[in-house]
C-alpha positions, 0 to 999 in steps of 0.5 A: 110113550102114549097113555090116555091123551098123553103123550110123555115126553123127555126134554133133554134140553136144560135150556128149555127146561130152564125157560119153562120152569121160569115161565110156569113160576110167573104164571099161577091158575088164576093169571093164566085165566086172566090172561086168556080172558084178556085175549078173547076180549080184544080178540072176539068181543069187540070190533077187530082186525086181522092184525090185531088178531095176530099180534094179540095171538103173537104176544100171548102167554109169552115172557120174556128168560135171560133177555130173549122172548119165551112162549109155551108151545106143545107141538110135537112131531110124529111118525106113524108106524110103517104099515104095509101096502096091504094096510095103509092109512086111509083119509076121508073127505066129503063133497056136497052135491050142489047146484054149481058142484063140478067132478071134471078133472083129478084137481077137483078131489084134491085141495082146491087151488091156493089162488081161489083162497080168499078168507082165513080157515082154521088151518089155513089163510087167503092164497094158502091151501089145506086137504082138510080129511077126516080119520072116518066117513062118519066124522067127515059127514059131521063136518060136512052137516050132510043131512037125509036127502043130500047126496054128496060124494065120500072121497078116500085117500091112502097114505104112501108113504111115511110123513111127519104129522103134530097132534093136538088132540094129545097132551106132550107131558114132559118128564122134566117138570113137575106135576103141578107145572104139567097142570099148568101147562094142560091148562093152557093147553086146554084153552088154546085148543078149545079156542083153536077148535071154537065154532062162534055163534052166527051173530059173530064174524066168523072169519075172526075166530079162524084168523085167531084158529089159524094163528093159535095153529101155527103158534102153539101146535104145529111143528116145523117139520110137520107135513100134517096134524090131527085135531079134535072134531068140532062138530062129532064128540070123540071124532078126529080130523087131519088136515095135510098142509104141504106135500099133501100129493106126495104123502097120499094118493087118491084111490076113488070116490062113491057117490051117496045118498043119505037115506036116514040119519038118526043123531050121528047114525047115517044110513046110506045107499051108494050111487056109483063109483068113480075113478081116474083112468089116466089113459083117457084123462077123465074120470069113469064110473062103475056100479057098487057092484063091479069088479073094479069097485070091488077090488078098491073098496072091498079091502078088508081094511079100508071096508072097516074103515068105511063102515065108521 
């Protein structure tokens, strides 16, 4: 059951909710803040290492139950309600038009290749590739600093079919502990995801904080079967993001992209003016354009659905 941010969740595990209860006795407010300050000091404040990061990630908030090793995690697995065709759902990324920014052939509005991922990102690290979208237009705009006078590209795809995805932007609240041991818990939840979502200052390496955000990720948030997860905005308050990390062609379909100028942008408000429209005709292999005025465009982009959407 969903209420607010919480997701209420029964265990049905009296292994685990043995291990829990151990874990949360061994852990007052003030030892979980310890501990934490403890990691982003080792992690964050002084010269580090990747390795480092990751052990340090690896051994936190962790005990030790009956002679095996114990960590909280607050993964969850979700199904999203089945829709029809008429109404899938819809996901939003944003390209920025730039001087070396090509849209040649259909790899290039997906994720880029594996093999030209060099660095850590928050969901993923070198030679592992991630579609990073957003729920809205607005939120990828967001993300993406789009400001007046850029002209960029809004990519949209649709779901086709049902998928598995984790969500950290709610809290698993589990029946079986006590109040004050869920306490326990949605503090510790609230630090790994605020560490999780942190955007550094410039003075600091950056690659560090999303080699602590890729590990945290995957630690304490990202179920096994989990094709995908949503997670809080970092740059728009309210605003959600989800990031597919496998089978991203097989769970989505690319249904087109509109050209845009922004024209105005007055704090998280942007007014834009649509260029063109594109879309892949497998025929001829290549991408062709269409004014916003078209049939084709109208019969895309004019969905009901997908124009409430687009309008956010």
């Amino acid at each position: 059951m969903r209420n607010n941010g919480f997701i209420y969740h029964d265990i049905n595990n009296s292994e685990e909710i043995y291990s829990w209860k151990h874990l949360l006795s061994n852990y007052s407010l003030e030892k979980i803040n310890s501990y934490f300050e403890n990691y982003k000091t080792s992690c964050l404040y002084y010269s580090t290492n990747f390795s480092r990061i990751e052990q340090a990630v690896k051994f936190l908030f962790t005990i030790e139950v009956q002679g095996h090793e114990f960590s909280p995690n607050f993964k969850n697995s979700i199904f999203p309600e089945k829709r029809t065709s008429n109404m899938p759902y819809y996901f939003f990324r944003i390209r920025k038009i730039e001087k070396d920014t090509n849209i040649n052939n259909l790899q290039d509005i997906w994720e880029r290749p594996s093999n030209q991922i060099t660095n850590f990102q928050r969901l993923s690290k070198p030679k592992h590739s991630v579609l990073y979208t957003s729920l809205m237009p607005s939120t990828a705009m967001l993300e993406t600093n789009i400001q007046k006078d850029d002209t960029f590209i809004l990519i949209v795809y649709k779901s086709i079919k049902t998928f598995c995805y984790s969500d950290c932007c709610s809290f698993l609240y589990y029946n079986e502990l006590t109040e004050e041991e869920n306490m326990k818990r949605y503090i510790m939840f609230q630090l790994l995801r605020n560490e999780f979502t942190r955007i550094l200052p410039s003075s600091y390496n950056g690659e560090n904080q999303y080699c602590a955000a890729y590990n945290i990720s995957n630690k304490f948030f990202i179920a096994e079967d989990a094709c995908a997860i949503q997670y809080p905005s970092t740059r728009g308050l309210g605003h959600k993001n989800f990031a597919f990390l496998n089978n991203i062609k097989e769970n989505l379909e690319f249904i087109g992209f509109r050209v845009c100028y922004l024209e105005e942008k007055i704090e998280t408000l942007h007014n834009c003016k649509i260029i063109t429209d594109g879309f892949w005709d497998n025929e001829q292999k290549q991408f062709i354009y269409f004014t916003p005025n078209s049939e084709k465009s109208k019969s895309i982009f004019e969905n009901f659905y997908l124009k409430t959407m687009m309008s956010k």
